[in-house]
C-alpha distance (Angstrom), angle and dihedral (degrees) to the residues before:
residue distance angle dihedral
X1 . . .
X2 3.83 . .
X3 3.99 89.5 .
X4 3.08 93.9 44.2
X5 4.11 100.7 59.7
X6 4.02 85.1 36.3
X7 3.99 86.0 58.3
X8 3.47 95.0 43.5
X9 4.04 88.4 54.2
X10 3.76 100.4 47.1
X11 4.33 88.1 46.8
X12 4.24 102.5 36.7
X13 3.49 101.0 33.3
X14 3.90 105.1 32.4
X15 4.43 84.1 50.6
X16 3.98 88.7 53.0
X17 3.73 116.2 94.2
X18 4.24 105.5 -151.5
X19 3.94 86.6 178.2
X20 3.97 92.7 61.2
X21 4.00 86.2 32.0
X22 3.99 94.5 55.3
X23 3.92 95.7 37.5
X24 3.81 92.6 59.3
X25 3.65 90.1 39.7
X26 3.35 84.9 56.4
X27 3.95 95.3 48.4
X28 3.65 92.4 51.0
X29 3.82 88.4 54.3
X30 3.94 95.0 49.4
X31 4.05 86.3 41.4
X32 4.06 94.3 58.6
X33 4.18 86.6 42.1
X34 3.52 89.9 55.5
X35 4.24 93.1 39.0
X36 3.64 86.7 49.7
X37 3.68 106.9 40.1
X38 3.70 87.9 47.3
X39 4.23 92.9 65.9
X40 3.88 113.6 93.6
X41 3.83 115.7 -110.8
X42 3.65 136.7 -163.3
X43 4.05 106.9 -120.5
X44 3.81 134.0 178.1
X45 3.85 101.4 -138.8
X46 4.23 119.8 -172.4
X47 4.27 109.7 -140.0
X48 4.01 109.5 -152.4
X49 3.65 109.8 -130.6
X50 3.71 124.1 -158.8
X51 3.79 115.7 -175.1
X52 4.21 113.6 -127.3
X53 3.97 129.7 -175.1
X54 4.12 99.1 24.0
X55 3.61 102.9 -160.8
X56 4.22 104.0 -102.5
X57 4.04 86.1 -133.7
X58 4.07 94.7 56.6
X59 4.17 129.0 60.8
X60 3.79 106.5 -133.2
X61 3.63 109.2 -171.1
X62 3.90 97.1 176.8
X63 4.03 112.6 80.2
X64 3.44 95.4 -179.3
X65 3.67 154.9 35.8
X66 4.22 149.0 155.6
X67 3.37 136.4 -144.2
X68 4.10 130.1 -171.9
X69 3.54 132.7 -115.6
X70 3.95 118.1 -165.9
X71 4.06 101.0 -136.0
X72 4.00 128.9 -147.3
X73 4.30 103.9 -163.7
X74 3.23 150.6 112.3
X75 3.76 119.4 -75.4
X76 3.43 97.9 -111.2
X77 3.70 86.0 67.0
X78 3.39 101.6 38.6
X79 4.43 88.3 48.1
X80 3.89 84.3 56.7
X81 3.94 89.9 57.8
X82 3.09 86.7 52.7
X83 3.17 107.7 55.3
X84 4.15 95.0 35.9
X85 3.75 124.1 31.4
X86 3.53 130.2 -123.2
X87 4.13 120.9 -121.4
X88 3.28 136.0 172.6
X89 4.11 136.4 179.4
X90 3.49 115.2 -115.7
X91 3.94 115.0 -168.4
X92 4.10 113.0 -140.0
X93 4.48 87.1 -148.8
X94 3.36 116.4 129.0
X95 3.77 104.4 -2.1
X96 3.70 138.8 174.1
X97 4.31 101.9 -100.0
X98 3.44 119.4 -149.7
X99 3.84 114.3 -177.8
X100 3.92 96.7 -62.9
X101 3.36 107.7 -12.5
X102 4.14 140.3 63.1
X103 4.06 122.2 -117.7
X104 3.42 110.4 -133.1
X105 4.31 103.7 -168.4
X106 4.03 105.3 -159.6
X107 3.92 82.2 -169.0
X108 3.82 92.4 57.4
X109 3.89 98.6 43.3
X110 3.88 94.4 39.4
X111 3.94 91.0 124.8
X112 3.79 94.1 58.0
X113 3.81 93.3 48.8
X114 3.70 87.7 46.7
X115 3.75 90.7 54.5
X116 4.15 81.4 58.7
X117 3.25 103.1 48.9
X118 3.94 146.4 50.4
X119 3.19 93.0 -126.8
X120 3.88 140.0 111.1
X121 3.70 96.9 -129.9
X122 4.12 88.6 -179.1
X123 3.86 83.6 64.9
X124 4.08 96.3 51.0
X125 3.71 135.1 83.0
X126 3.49 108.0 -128.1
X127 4.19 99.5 -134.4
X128 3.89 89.6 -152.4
X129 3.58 136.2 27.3
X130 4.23 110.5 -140.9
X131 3.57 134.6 19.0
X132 3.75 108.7 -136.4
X133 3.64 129.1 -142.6
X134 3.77 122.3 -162.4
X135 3.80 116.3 -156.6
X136 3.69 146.0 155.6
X137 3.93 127.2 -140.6
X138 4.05 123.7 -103.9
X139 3.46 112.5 -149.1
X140 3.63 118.0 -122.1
X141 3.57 127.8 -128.3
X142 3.58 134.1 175.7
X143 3.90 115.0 -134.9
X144 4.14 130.7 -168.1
X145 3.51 118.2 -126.1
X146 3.68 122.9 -119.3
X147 3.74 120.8 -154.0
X148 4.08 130.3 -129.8
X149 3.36 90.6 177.3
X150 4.01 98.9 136.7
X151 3.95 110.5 -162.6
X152 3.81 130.5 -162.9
X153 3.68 121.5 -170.7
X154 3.39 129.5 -146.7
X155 3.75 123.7 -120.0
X156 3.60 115.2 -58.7
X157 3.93 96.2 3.9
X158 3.74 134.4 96.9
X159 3.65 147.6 128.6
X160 3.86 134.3 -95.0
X161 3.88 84.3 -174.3
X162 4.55 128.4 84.7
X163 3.63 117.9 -126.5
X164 4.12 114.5 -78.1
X165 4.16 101.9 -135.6
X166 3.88 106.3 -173.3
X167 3.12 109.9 -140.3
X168 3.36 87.7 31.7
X169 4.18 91.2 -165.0
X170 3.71 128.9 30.2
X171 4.11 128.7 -142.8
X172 3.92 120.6 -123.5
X173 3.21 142.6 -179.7
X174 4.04 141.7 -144.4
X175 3.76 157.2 89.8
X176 3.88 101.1 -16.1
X177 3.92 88.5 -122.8
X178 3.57 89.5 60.7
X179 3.49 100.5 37.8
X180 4.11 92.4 55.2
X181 3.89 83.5 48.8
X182 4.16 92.3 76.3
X183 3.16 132.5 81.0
X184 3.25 104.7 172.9
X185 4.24 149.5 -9.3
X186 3.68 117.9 -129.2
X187 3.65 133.3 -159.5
X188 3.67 124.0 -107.4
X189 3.96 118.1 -94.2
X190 3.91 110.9 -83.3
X191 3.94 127.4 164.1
X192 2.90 118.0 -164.7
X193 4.76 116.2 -171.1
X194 2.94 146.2 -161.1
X195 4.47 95.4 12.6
X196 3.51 117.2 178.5
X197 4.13 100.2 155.4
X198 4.22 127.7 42.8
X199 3.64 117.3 -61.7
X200 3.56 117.9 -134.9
X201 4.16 126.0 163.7
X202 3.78 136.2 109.6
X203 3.47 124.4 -99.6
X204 4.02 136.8 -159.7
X205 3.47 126.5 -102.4
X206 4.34 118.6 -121.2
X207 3.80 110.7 -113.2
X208 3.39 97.5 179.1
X209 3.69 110.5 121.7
X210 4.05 87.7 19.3
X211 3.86 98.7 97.0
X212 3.46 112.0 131.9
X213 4.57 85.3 23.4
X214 3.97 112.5 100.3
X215 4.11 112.5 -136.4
X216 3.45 113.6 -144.1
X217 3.41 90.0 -158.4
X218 4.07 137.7 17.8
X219 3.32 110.4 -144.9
X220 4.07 144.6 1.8
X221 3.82 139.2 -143.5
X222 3.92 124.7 -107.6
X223 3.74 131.8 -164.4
X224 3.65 136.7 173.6
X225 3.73 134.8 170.4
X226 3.52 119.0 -122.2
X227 4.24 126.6 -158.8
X228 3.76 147.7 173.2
X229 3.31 109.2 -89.3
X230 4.13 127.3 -174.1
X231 3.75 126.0 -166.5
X232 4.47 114.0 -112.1
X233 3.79 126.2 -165.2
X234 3.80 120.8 -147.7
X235 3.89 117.1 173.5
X236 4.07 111.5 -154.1
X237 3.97 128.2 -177.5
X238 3.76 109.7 -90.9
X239 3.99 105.4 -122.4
X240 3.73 118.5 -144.0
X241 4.11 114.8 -133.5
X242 3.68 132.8 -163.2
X243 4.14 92.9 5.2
X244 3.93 110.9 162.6
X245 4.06 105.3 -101.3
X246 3.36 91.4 -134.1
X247 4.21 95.3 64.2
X248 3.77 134.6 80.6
X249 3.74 97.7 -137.6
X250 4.06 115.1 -173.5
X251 3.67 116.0 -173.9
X252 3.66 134.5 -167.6
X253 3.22 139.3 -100.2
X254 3.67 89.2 5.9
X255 3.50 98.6 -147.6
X256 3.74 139.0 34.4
X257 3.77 146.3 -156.7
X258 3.67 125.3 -109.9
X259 4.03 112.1 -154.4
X260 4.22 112.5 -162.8
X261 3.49 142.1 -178.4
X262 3.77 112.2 -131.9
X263 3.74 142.6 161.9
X264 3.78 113.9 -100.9
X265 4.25 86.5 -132.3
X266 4.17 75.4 61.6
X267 3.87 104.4 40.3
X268 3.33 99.0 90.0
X269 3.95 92.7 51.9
X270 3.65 100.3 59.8
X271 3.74 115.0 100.1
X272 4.05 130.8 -174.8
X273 4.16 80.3 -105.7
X274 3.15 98.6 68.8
X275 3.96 101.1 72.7
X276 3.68 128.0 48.8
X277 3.90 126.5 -165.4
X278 3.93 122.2 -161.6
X279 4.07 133.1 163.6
X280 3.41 113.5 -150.4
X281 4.09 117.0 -129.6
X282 3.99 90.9 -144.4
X283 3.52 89.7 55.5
X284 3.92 88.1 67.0
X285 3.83 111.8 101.7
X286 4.13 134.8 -161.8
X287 3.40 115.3 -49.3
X288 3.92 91.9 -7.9
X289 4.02 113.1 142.6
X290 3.80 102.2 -173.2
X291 3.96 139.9 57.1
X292 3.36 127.7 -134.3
X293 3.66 117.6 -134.3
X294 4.06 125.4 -131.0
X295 3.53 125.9 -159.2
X296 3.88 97.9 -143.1
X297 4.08 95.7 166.6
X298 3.68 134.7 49.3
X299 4.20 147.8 135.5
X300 3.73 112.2 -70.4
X301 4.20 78.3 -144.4
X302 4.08 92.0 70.1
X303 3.62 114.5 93.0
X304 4.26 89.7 -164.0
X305 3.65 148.2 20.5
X306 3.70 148.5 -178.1
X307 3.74 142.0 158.9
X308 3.92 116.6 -116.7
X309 4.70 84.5 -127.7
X310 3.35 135.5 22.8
X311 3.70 100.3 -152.4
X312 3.68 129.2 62.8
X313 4.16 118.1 -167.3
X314 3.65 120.5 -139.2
X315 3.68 142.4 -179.6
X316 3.62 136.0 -149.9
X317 3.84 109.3 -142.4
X318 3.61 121.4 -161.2
């Protein structure tokens, strides 16, 4: 019995050839994959959605979304869905609104998805009709900017002129008790030295402090003119107000000198009229024997002033 298995092992086995045995084994195997993935099936496939373009007037709160698509294709298709999802970027502009929420209609924006995905959405079944959008509505406010634009003029040169900002105010948008919170937006820091011709650039607006605000706009454009400017001296008589009538006051000196920063385009304009000095007798305190002189009128076309003293000495003569 023991010869005869040991004969039967060195003839059957040793005149079988596993190498061509396993290859068309194999063969046969890849054959019915290939037959079988080949048929069309009917497959439910999920399509990631990811919201774009919120509306800056509306609070969306959901990011996200899917919707289902029954597919007719061949399996190799319908394997690769299965093994990678779908998505697609759906913009939330210029929807249909329905009370509090926006109607996204997969029917109507078929062409767009189709753009996004390799797919042949005229062969699908769309599994639902509408993606919809919950929201709530930020209130809109419109806000003026301020500027931190910090300027430094060169020698000789300056402005008589405030900053231009255009726009001049910005829109945003949010929860109304954050919205009636600001007053205001203001630019972000610049300095700008040594400036001796017109300034003109755009500048970012601050955000700090605007976190849950919407912007409708980043930045603005500022503009100044910049001149030569020289420095003028006028002296004027210093005018005594609210004196008792029934006191001889004397004051000295009686007159005093104005120095002023003015454009030269505007030097020649500027007349000893134009200013007017006065101390006031009820600002005089206990035991005080001087006045202090004010300049209460000057050109709106001066960029500076100041008087040559501060004190003026008077008498009271009997």
């Amino acid at each position: 019995m023991e010869n005869y298995i040991y004969k039967l092992r060195n003839t059957v086995f040793k005149k079988t050839n596993f190498k061509a045995f396993f290859f068309f084994l194999f063969f046969s195997i890849v054959i019915w994959v290939l037959v079988q993935f080949g048929k069309n099936y009917k497959q439910e496939v999920a399509i990631e959605v990811n919201y774009i373009h919120i509306p800056k007037d509306k609070i969306v709160k959901k990011k996200n979304d899917k919707f289902s698509v029954r597919l007719n294709d061949n399996g190799f298709n319908i394997a690769w869905f299965s093994f990678l999802t779908p998505s697609v970027e759906v913009s939330l502009e210029d929807l249909e609104v329905k009370g509090s929420e926006l109607i996204y209609t997969l029917q109507d924006h078929k062409d767009t998805l189709q753009e996004q995905l390799d797919i042949d959405l005229n062969e699908v079944v769309f599994l639902k009709d509408t993606l919809v959008v919950p929201f709530s509505q930020k209130k809109v406010k419109k806000l003026p900017i301020k500027s931190n634009i910090k300027i430094t003029y060169a020698a000789g040169y300056s402005s008589n002129e405030k900053m231009v900002l255009k726009p001049d105010s910005v829109k945003v948008s949010g929860s109304p008790e954050i919205i009636d919170s600001l007053k205001f937006v203001a630019t972000k820091e610049l300095i700008l030295k040594d400036v001796q011709k017109k300034l003109e650039g755009k500048v970012g607006l601050d955000t700090k402090g605007f976190d849950n605000v919407t912007l409708y706009s980043s930045t603005t454009n500022y503009s100044i003119k910049v001149e030569k400017f020289t420095e003028g001296r006028a002296e004027v008589p210093i005018e005594i107000i609210n004196a008792p009538k029934n006191i001889n006051l004397s004051i000295f000196p009686k007159k005093i000198v104005v120095i002023y920063v003015v454009s030269l385009k505007n030097y020649s304009s500027i007349v000893k009229s134009n200013f007017k000095v006065v101390c006031d007798f009820k600002d005089l305190k206990e035991d005080q024997n001087f006045l202090i002189p004010k300049l209460i009128k000057k050109p709106d076309n001066i960029t500076s002033t100041r008087l040559n003293i501060n004190k003026v000495q008077f008498v009271i003569k009997k």
